[in-house]
C-alpha positions as CSV (number, residue, x, y, z in Angstrom):
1,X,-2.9,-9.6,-2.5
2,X,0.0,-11.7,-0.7
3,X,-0.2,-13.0,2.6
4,X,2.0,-14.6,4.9
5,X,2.3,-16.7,7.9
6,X,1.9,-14.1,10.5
7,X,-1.1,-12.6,9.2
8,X,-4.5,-13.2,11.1
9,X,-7.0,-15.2,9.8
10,X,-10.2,-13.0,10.8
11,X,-8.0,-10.4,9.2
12,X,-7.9,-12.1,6.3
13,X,-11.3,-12.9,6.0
14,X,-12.6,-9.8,6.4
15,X,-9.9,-8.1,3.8
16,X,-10.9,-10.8,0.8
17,X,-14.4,-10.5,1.8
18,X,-14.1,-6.5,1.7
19,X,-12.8,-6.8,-2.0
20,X,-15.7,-9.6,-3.3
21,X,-18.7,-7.1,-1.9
22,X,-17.4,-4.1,-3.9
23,X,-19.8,-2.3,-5.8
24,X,-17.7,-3.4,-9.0
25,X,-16.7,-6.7,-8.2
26,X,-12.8,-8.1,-9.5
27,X,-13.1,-9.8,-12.9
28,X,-10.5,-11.9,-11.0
29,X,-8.6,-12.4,-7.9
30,X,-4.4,-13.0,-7.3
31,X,-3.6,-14.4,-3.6
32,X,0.3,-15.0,-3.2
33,X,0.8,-17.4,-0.4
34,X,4.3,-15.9,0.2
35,X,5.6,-19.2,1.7
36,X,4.0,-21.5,4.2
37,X,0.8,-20.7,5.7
38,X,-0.7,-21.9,8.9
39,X,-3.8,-24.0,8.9
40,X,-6.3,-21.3,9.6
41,X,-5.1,-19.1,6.6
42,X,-4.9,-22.1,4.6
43,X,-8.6,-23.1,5.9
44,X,-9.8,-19.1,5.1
45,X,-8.6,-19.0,1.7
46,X,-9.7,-22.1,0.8
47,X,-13.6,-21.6,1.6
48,X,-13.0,-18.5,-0.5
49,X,-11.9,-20.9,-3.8
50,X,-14.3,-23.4,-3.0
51,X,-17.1,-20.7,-2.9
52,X,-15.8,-19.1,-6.0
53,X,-13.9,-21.5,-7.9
54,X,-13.3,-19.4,-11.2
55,X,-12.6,-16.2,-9.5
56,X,-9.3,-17.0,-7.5
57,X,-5.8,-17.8,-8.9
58,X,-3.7,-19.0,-6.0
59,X,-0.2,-19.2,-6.0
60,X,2.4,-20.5,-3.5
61,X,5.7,-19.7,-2.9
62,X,7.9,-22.4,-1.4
63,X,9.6,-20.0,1.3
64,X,9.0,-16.0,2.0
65,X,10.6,-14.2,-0.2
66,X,8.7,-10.7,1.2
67,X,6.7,-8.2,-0.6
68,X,8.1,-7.2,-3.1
69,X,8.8,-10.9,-4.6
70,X,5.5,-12.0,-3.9
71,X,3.3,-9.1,-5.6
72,X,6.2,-9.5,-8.4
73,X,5.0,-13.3,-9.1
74,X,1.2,-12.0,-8.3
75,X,1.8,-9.5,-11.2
76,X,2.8,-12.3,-13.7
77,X,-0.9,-14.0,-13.3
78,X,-2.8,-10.5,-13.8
79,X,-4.6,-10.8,-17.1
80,X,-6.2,-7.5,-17.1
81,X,-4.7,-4.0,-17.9
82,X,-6.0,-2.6,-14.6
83,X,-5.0,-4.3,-11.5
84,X,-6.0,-3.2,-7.3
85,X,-3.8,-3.7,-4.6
86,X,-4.8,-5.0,-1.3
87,X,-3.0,-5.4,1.9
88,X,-4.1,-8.7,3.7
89,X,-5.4,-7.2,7.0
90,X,-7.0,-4.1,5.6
91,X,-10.9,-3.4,4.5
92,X,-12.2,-1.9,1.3
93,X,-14.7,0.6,1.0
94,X,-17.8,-0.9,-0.9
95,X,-17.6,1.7,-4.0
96,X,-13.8,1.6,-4.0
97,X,-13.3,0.1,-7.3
98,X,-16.1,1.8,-8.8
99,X,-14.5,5.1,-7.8
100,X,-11.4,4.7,-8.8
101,X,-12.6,3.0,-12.5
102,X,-14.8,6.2,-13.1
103,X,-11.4,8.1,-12.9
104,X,-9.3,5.9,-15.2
105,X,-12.1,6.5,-17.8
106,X,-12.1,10.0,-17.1
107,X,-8.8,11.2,-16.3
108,X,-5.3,10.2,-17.9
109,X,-3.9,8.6,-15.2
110,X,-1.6,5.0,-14.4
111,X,-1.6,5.1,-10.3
112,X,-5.3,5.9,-8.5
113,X,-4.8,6.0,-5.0
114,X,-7.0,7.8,-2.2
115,X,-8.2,8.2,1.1
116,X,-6.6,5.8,4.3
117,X,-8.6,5.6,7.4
118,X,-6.6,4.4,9.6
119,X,-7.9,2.4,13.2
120,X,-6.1,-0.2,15.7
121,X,-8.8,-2.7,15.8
122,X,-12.2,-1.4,15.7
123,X,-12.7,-0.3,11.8
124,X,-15.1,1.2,13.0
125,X,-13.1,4.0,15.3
126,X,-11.1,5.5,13.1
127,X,-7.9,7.5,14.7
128,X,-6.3,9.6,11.7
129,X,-6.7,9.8,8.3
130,X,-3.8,9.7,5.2
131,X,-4.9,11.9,2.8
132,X,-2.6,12.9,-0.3
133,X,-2.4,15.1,-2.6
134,X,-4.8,14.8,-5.4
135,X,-3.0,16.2,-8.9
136,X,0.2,15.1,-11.2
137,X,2.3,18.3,-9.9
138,X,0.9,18.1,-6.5
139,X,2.0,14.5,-6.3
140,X,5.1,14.8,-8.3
141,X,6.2,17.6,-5.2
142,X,4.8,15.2,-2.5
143,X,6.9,12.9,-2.9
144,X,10.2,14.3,-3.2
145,X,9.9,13.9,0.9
146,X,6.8,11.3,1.4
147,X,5.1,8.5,-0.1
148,X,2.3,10.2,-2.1
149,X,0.1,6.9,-2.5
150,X,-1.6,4.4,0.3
151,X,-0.2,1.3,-1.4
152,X,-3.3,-0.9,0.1
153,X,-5.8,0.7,-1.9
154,X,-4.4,1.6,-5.1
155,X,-4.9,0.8,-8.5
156,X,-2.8,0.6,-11.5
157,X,-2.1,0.1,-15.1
158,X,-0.4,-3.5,-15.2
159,X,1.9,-2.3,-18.3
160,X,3.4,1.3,-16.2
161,X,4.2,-0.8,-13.4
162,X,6.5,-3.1,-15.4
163,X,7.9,-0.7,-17.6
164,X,9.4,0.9,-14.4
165,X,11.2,-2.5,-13.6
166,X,8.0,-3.9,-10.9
167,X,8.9,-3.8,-7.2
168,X,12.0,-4.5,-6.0
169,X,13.4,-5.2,-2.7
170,X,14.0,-2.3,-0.6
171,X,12.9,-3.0,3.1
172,X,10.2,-1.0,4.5
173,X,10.3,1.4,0.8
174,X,8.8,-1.3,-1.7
175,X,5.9,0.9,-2.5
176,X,7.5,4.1,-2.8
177,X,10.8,3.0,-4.5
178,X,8.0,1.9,-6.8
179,X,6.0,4.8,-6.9
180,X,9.2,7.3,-8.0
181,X,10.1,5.0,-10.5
182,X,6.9,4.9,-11.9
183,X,6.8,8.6,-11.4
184,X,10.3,9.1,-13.0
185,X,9.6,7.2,-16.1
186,X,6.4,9.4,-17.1
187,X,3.9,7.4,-15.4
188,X,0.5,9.7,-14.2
189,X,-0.8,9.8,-10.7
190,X,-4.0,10.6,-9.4
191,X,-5.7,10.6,-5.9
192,X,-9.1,10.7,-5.0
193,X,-10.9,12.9,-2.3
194,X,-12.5,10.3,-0.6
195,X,-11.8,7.6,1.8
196,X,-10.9,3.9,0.0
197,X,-9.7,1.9,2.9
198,X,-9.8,1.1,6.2
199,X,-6.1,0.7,6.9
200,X,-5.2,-1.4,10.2
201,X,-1.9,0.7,11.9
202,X,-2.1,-1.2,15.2
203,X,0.0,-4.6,15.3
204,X,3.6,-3.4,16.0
205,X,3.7,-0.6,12.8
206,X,4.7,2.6,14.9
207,X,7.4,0.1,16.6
208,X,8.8,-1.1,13.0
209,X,9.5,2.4,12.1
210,X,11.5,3.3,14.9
211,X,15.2,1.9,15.6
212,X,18.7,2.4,14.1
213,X,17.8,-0.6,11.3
214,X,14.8,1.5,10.2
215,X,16.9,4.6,9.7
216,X,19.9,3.1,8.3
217,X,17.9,2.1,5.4
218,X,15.8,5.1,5.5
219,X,19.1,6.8,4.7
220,X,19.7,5.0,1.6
221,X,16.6,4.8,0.0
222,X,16.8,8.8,0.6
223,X,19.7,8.8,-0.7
224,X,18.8,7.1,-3.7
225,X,16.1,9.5,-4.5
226,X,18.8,12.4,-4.3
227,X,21.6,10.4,-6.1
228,X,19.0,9.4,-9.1
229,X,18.0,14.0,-9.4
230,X,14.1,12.7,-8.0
231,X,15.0,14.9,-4.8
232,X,17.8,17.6,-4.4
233,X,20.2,18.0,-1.5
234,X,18.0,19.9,1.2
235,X,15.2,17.2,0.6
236,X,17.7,14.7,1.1
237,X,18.9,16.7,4.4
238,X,15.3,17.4,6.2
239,X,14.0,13.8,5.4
240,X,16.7,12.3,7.1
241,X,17.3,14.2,9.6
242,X,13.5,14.6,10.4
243,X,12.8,11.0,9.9
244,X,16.0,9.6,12.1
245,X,14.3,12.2,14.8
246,X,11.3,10.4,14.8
247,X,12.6,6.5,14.8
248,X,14.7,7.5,17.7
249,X,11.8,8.9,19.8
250,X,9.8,6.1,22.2
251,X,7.3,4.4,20.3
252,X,4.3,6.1,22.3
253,X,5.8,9.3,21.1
254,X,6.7,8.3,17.7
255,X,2.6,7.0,17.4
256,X,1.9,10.4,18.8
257,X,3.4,12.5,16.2
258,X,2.4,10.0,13.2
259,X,-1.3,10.9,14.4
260,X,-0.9,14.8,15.2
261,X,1.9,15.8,12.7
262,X,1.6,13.5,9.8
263,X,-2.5,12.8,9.9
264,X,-5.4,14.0,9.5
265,X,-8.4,13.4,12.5
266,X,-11.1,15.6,10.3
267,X,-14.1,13.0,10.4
268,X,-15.4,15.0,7.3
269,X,-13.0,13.4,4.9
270,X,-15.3,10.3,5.0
């Protein structure tokens, strides 16, 4: 998990607390402090280490170097083979890990993702669901035109993540520049049919991917997946021309057609 300055501490909280209740508890837990904090983060995470003083490995980076940095340096303290993402304002389903360690013991796999629930800022009222598709080919297809894993509730062989290079920097993409690499260089997904996360979509998401600086690097990292033979022309051609529709429509609309077009509102997939 990294955090940063702009994060709220009750979100915080509640996202650490979400991991330490799971049904299969971390053997240990990597917080990046991805520069300087403010008091009340500083003042949440540290109740957390004084509470479990052996559990947590904190490390602070001087300035913010974003995402991808930060998880980069988290990566470097990971002992284990198997390692679970977090985002810092999401919350974890209690049987999360346990789920997703059944299927790395039973399935060849390097990426388990599943299920996002996604609500504004009652966890409790979900709007939409992200579901993916479950299976290697099915995921391999996916993502030729969209990210094919929830990036806060994954989890991960350590050693397939750095033989595809780690994250890199590419704004708003990290994950799923990530994810094709991974994919590219043999790397085995998998996605399970249930729900792993309560992911938090309100706080100014639907407004970040809208606007001319969002599609001009849309635009490259989708050309980067045609120029590298992950994606062929006409992916390259509806992606960007769907997706640049989309950032240019009025954010009420563009959080409109994220919830009808791209989701799912079936409460059964809990």
């Amino acid at each position: 998990m990294s955090v940063y300055a702009k994060e709220k501490p009750e979100y915080l909280k509640d996202s650490i607390q979400s991991i330490l209740q799971q049904t299969e508890p971390p053997s240990e837990f990597i917080l990046v402090k991805d520069g300087l904090l403010t008091a009340e983060l500083d003042q949440v995470i540290n109740i957390f280490t004084i509470q479990y003083p052996s559990l947590f490995i904190i490390i602070s980076l001087e300035k913010n170097q974003g995402i991808a940095a930060a998880l980069n340096e988290g990566l470097k303290q990971c002992h284990y083979k198997l390692v679970a993402r977090m985002d810092s304002d999401d919350i974890a389903i209690p049987d999360r890990c346990k789920w997703q360690l059944e299927i790395f013991s039973s399935q060849d796999a390097d990426i388990v993702g599943g299920i996002a629930a996604e609500f504004e800022s009652d966890p409790e009222q979900i709007i939409s669901y992200r579901k993916l598709p479950e299976k290697q080919e099915e995921i391999l297809s996916f993502a030729k035109r969209r990210n094919p894993f929830n990036h806060s509730c994954v989890m991960f062989r350590k050693s397939a993540v750095l033989a595809a290079g780690g994250y890199r920097f590419f704004r708003y993409f990290e994950d799923y520049d990530l994810w094709v690499r991974m994919l590219q260089n043999g790397a085995k997904g998998y996605n399970i049919s249930k729900v792993l996360v309560h992911m938090r979509v309100g706080n100014g998401l639907y407004r970040r991917r809208g606007g001319l600086q969002y599609v001009i690097t849309m635009v490259k990292f989708r050309w980067y997946l045609f120029s590298t033979g992950f994606a062929n022309f006409l992916d390259f051609l509806i992606c960007t021309l769907g997706q640049a529709s989309v950032c240019f429509m009025p954010e009420w609309a563009r959080k409109l057609f994220y919830k009808k077009i791209l989701r799912n509102s079936n409460s059964e997939l809990i």
